[in-house]
TORKOL-4160 file (C-alpha; in steps of 0.2 Angstrom, whole numbers, padded with zeros to 4 digits, m for minus):
294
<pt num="1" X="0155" Y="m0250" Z="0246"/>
<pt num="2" X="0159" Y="m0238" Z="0233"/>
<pt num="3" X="0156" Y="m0220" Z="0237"/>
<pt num="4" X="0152" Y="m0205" Z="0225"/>
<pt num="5" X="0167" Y="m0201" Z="0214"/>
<pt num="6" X="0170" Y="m0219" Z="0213"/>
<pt num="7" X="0152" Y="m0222" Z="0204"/>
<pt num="8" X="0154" Y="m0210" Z="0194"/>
<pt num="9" X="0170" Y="m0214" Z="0187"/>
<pt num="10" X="0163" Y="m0232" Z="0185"/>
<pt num="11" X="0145" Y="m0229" Z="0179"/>
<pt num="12" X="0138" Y="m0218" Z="0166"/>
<pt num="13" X="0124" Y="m0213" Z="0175"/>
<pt num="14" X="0116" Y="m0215" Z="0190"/>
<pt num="15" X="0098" Y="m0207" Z="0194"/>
<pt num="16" X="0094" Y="m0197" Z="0208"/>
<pt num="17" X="0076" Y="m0195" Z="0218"/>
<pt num="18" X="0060" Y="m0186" Z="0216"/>
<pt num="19" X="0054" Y="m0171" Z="0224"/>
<pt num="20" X="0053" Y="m0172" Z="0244"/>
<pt num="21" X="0038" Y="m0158" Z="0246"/>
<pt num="22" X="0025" Y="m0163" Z="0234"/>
<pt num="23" X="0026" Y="m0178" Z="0240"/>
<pt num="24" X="0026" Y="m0175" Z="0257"/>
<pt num="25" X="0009" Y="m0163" Z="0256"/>
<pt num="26" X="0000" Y="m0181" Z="0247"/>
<pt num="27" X="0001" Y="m0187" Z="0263"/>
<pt num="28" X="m0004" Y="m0173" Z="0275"/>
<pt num="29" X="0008" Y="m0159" Z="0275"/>
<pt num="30" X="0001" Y="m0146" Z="0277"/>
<pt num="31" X="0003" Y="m0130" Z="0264"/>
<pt num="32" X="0017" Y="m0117" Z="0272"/>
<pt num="33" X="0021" Y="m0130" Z="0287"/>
<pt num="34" X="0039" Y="m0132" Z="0285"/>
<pt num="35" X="0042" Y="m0150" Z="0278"/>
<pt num="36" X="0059" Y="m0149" Z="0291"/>
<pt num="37" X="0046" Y="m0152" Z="0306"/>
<pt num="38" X="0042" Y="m0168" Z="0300"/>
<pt num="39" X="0060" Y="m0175" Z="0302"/>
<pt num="40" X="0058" Y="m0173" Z="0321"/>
<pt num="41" X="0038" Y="m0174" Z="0322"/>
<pt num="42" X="0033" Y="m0187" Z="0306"/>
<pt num="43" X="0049" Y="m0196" Z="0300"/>
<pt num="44" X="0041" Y="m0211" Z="0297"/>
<pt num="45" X="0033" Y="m0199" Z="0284"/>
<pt num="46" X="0050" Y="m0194" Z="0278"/>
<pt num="47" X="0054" Y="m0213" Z="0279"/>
<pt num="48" X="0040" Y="m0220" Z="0270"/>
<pt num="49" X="0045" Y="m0208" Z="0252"/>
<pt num="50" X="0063" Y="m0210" Z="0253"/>
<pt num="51" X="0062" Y="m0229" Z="0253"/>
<pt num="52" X="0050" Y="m0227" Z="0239"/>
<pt num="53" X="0063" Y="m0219" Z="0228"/>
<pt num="54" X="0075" Y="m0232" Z="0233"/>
<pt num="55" X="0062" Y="m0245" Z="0229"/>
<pt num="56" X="0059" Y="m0235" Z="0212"/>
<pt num="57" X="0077" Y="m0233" Z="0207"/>
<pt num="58" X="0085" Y="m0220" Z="0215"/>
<pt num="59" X="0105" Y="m0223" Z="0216"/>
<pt num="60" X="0106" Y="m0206" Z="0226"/>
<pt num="61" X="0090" Y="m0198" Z="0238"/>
<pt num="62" X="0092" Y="m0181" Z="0246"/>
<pt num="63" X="0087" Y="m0176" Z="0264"/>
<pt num="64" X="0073" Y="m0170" Z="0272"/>
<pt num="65" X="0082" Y="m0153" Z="0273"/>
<pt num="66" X="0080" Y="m0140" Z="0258"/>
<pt num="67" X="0076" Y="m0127" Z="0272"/>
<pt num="68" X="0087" Y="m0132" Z="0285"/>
<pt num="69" X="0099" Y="m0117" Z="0285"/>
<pt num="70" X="0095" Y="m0106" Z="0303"/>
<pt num="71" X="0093" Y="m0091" Z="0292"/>
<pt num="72" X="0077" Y="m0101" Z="0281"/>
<pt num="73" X="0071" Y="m0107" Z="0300"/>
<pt num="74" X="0074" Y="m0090" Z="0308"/>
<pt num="75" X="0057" Y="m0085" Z="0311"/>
<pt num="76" X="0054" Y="m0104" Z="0319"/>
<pt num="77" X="0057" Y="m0111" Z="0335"/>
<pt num="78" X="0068" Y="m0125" Z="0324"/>
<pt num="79" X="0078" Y="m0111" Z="0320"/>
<pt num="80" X="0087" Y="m0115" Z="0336"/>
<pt num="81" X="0087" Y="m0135" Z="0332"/>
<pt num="82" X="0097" Y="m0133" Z="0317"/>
<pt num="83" X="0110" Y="m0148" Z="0322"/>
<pt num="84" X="0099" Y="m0160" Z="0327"/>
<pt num="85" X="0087" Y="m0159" Z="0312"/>
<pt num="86" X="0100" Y="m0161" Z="0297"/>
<pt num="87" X="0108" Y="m0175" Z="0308"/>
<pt num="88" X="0092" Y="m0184" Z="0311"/>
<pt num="89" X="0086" Y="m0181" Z="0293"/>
<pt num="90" X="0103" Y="m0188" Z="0286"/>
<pt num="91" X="0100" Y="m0204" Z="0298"/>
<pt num="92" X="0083" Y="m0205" Z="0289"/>
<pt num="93" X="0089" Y="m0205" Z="0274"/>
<pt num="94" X="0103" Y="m0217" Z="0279"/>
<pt num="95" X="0088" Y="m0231" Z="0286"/>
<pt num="96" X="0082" Y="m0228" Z="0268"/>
<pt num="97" X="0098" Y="m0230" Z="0257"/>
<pt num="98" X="0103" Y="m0247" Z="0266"/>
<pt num="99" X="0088" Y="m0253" Z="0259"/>
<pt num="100" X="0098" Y="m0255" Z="0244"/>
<pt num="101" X="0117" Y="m0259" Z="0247"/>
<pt num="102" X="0127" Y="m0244" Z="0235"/>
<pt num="103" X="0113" Y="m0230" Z="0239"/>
<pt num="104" X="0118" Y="m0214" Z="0241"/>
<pt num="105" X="0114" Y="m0200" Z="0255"/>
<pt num="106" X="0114" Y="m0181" Z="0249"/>
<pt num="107" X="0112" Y="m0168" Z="0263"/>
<pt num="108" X="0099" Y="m0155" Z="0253"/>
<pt num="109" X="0103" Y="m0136" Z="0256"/>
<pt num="110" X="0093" Y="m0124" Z="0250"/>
<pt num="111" X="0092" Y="m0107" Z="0247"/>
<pt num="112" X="0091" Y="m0096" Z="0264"/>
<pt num="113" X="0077" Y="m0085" Z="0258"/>
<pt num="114" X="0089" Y="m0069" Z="0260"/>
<pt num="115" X="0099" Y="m0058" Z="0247"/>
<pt num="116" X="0116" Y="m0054" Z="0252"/>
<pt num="117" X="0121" Y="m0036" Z="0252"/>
<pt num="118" X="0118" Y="m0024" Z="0246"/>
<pt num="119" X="0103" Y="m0033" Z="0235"/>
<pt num="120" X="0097" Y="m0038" Z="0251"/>
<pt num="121" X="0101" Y="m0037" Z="0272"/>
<pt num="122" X="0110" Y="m0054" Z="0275"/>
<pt num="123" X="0130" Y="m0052" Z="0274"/>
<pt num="124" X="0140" Y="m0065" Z="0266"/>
<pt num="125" X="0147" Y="m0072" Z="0283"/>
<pt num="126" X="0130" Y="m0075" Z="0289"/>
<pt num="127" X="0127" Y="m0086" Z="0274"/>
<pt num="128" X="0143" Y="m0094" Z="0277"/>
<pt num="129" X="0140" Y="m0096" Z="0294"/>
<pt num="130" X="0123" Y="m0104" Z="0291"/>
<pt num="131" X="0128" Y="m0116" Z="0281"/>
<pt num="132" X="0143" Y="m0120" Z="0290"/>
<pt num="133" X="0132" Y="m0125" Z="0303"/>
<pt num="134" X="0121" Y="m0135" Z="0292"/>
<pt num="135" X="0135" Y="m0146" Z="0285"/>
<pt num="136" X="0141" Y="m0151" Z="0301"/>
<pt num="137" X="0124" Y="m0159" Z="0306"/>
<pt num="138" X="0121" Y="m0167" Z="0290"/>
<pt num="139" X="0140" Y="m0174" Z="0290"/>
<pt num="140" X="0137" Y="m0179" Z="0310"/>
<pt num="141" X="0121" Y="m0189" Z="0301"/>
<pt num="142" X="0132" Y="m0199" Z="0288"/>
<pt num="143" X="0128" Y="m0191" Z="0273"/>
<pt num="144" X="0139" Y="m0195" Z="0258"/>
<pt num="145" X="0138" Y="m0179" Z="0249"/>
<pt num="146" X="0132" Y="m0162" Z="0249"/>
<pt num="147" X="0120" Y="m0155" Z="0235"/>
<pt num="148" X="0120" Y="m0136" Z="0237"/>
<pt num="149" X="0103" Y="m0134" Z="0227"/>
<pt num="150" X="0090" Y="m0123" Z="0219"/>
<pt num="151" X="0104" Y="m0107" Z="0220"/>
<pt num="152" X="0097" Y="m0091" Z="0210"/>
<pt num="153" X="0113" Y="m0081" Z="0215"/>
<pt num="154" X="0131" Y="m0085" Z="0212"/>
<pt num="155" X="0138" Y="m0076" Z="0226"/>
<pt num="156" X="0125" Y="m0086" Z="0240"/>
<pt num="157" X="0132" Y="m0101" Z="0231"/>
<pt num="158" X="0149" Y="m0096" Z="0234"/>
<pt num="159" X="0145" Y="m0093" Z="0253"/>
<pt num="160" X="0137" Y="m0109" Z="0254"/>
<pt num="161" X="0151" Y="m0119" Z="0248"/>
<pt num="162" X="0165" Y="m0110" Z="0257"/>
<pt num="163" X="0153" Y="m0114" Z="0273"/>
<pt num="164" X="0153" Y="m0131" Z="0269"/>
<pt num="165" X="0172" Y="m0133" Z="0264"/>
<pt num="166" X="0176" Y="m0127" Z="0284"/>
<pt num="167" X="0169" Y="m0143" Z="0291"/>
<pt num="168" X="0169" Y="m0156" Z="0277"/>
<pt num="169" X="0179" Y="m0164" Z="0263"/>
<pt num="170" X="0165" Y="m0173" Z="0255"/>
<pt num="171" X="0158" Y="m0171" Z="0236"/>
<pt num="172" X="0146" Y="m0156" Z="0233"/>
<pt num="173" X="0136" Y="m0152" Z="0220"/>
<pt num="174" X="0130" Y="m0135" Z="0215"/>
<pt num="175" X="0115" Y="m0133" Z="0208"/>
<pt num="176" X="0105" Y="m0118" Z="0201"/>
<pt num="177" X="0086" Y="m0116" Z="0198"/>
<pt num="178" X="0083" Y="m0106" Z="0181"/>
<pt num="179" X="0065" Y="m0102" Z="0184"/>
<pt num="180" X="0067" Y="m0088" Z="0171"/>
<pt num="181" X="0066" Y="m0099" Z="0157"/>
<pt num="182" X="0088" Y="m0104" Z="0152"/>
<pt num="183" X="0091" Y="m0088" Z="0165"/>
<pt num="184" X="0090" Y="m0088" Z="0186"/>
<pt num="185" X="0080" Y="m0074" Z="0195"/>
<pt num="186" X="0094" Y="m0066" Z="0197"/>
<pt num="187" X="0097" Y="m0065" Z="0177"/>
<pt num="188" X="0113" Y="m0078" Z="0180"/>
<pt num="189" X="0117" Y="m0089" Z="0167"/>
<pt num="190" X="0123" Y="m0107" Z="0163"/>
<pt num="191" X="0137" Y="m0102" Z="0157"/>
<pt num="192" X="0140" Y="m0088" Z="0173"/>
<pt num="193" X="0137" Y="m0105" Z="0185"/>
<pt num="194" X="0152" Y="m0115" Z="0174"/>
<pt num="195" X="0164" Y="m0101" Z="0174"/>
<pt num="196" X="0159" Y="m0098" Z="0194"/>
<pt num="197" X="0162" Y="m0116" Z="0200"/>
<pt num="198" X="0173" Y="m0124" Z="0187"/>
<pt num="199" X="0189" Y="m0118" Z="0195"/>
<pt num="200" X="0183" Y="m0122" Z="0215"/>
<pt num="201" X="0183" Y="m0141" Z="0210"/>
<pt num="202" X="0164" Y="m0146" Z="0214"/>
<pt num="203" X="0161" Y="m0163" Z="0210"/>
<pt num="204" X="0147" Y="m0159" Z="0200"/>
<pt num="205" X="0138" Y="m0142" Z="0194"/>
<pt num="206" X="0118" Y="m0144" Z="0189"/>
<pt num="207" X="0103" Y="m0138" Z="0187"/>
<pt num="208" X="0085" Y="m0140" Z="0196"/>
<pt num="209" X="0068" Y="m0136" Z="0198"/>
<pt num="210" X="0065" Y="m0122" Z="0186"/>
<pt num="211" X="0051" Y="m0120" Z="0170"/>
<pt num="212" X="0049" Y="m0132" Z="0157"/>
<pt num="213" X="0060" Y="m0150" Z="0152"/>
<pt num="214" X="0062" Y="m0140" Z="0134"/>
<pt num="215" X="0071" Y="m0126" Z="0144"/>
<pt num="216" X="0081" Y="m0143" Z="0155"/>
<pt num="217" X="0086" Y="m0150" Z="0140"/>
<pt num="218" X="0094" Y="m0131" Z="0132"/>
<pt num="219" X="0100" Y="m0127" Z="0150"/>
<pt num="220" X="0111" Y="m0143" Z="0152"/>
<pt num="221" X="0118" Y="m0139" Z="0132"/>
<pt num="222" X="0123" Y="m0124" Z="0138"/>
<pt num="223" X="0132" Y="m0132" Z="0150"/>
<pt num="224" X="0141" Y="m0144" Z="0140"/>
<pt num="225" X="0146" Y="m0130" Z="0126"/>
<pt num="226" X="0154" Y="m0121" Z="0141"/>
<pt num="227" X="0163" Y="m0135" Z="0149"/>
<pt num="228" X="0160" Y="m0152" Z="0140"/>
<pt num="229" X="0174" Y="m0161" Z="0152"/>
<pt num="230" X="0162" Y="m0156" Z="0171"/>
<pt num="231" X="0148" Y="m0167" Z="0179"/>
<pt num="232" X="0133" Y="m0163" Z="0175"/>
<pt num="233" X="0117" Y="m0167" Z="0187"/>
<pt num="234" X="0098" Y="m0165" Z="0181"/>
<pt num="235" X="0083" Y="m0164" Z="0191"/>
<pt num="236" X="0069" Y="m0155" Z="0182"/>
<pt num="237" X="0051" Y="m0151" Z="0191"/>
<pt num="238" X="0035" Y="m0164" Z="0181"/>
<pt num="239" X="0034" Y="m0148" Z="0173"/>
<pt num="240" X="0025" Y="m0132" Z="0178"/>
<pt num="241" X="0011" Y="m0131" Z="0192"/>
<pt num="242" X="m0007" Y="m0127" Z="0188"/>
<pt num="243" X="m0022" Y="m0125" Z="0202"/>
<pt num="244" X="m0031" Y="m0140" Z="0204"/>
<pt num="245" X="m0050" Y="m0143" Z="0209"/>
<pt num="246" X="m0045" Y="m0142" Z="0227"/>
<pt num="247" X="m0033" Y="m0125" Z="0225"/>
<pt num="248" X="m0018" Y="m0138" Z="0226"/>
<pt num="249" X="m0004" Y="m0139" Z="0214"/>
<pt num="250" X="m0006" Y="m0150" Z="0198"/>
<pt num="251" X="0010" Y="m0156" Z="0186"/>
<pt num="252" X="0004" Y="m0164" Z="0172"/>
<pt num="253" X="0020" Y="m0170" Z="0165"/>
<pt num="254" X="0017" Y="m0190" Z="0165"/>
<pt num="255" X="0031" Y="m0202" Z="0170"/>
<pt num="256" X="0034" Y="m0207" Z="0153"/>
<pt num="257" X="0038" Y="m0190" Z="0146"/>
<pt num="258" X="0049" Y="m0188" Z="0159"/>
<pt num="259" X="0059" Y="m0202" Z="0154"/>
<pt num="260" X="0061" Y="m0197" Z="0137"/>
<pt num="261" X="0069" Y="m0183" Z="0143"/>
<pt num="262" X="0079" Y="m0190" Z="0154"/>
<pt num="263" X="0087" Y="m0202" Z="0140"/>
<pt num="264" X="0090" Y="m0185" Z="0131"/>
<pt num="265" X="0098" Y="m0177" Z="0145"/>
<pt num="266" X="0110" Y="m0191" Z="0148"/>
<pt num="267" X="0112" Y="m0193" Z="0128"/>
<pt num="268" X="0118" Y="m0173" Z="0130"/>
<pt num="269" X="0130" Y="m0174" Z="0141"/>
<pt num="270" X="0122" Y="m0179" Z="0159"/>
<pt num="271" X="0127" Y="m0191" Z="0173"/>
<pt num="272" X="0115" Y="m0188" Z="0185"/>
<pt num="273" X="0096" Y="m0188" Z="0182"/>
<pt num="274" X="0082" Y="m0185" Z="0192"/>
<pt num="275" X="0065" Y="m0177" Z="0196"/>
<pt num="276" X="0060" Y="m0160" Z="0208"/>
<pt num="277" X="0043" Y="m0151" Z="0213"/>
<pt num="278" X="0029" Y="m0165" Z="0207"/>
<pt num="279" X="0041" Y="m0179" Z="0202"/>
<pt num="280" X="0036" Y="m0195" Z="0212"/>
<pt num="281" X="0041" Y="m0212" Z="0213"/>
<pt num="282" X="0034" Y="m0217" Z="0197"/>
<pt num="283" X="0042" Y="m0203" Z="0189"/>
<pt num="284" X="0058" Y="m0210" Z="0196"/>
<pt num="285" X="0055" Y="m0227" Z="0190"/>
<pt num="286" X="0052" Y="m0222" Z="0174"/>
<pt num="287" X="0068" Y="m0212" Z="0172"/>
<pt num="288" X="0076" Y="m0226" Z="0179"/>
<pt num="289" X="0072" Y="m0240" Z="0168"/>
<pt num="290" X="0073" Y="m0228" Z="0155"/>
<pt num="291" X="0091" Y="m0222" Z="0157"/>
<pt num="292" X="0098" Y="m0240" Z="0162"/>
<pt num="293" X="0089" Y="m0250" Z="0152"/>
<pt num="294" X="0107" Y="m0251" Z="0141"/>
């Protein structure tokens, strides 16, 4: 079956999953458990929503493993389970995507939670370290990329990719969050990301999570004025939470308006779509029938 690159180069665009925790917490994960204990604990759980995705559309679904670094687990006893929780979750993910033959696997590798000197006390051979280690268990599992996601800081991301690149030859993707409106926490911008990762020859640069689909839609422009040629991969939150009656999370951003912007992402310059925190699997079917419907 075709992997990755090779769908890329054939199809001109391909929509990736919704958000893993939001969903999760629908159907009993509790608020500040880690969602990583379900993979050993709940996968059915885990099972269940990435075969909806698939069902919904999904050409690529990401693992159960956002927080599966040993530095995000460190104050956890599955800190020291690190291995076997990014290769189960990949096989998860795996049982889900042969659901539909040409799915895709992407190990998820999230942020540590840490700030690398001197903004913070973690060094950047830790980081490396960390997601050294995380790469090897989500590449024992069969994943068929790696999505470096939801980065605020360009030198973490730099430590996460040369982690990855000591154990693995398989496509990444670096994405930043820009929860600052068009900028990351750290004040980094679109064009700081492009001019960071261009020349390290990731298969895709992108942008997740973050504020608004307004803010998506002039993030990814910025992108493409900076380098029109790279792949781009787009996977806003269903806009931005609000407190509901029961002091949970709300987005209100409907499926449908989340499709419309998905045609406008892909219309600017996007080959990879997709939803984060409050996207489900309508979401995803919406953006799907949306973006392939030509």
């Amino acid at each position: 079956m075709a992997g990755f690159l090779e769908r890329l180069q054939n199809e001109k665009v391909l929509v990736s999953d919704g958000a893993t925790g939001t969903n999760l917490q629908k159907v009993g994960l509790i608020g500040g458990i880690i969602p990583e204990g379900w993979v050993l604990e709940r996968p059915e759980k885990i099972l269940d929503l990435e075969s909806a995705f698939i069902e919904a559309g999904s050409d690529i679904i990401l693992t159960c493993t956002f927080g599966g670094t040993k530095l995000r687990l460190r104050e956890s006893p599955l800190g020291q389970r690190v291995h076997e929780i990014n290769q189960r979750a990949a096989e998860i993910a795996r049982e889900a995507a042969n659901k539909c033959p040409g799915a895709l696997v992407a190990g998820s590798m999230g942020p540590t939670g840490l700030l690398i000197k001197p903004y913070g006390p973690a060094t950047t051979e830790e980081v490396a370290d960390a997601y050294e280690e995380q790469a090897r268990g989500l590449t024992a599992g069969g994943v068929d990329l790696l999505v470096i996601e939801t980065m605020f800081a360009i030198n973490e991301a730099q430590a996460a990719l040369e982690g990855v690149r000591r154990v693995t030859e398989l496509p990444v993707i670096v994405s930043f969050s820009y929860d600052r409106g068009t900028r990351s926490m750290m004040g980094t911008k679109p064009s700081d990301v492009v001019k960071a990762f261009k020349p390290s020859g990731v298969a895709a640069i992108g942008a997740n999570c973050g504020t608004t689909l307004e803010n998506m839609e002039t993030i990814l422009k910025e992108y493409m004025s900076a380098a029109p040629e790279l792949v781009y991969w787009v996977k806003p939150n269903a806009g931005l939470p609000e407190l509901g009656e029961n002091n949970e999370a709300v987005y209100r951003v409907t499926p449908q308006a989340m499709a419309e912007y998905a045609e406008k992402f892909v219309a600017a310059g996007a080959r990879i779509v997709g939803g984060c925190c409050g996207s489900t699997p309508e979401h995803v079917a919406a953006i799907a029938k949306a973006v392939k419907r030509n």
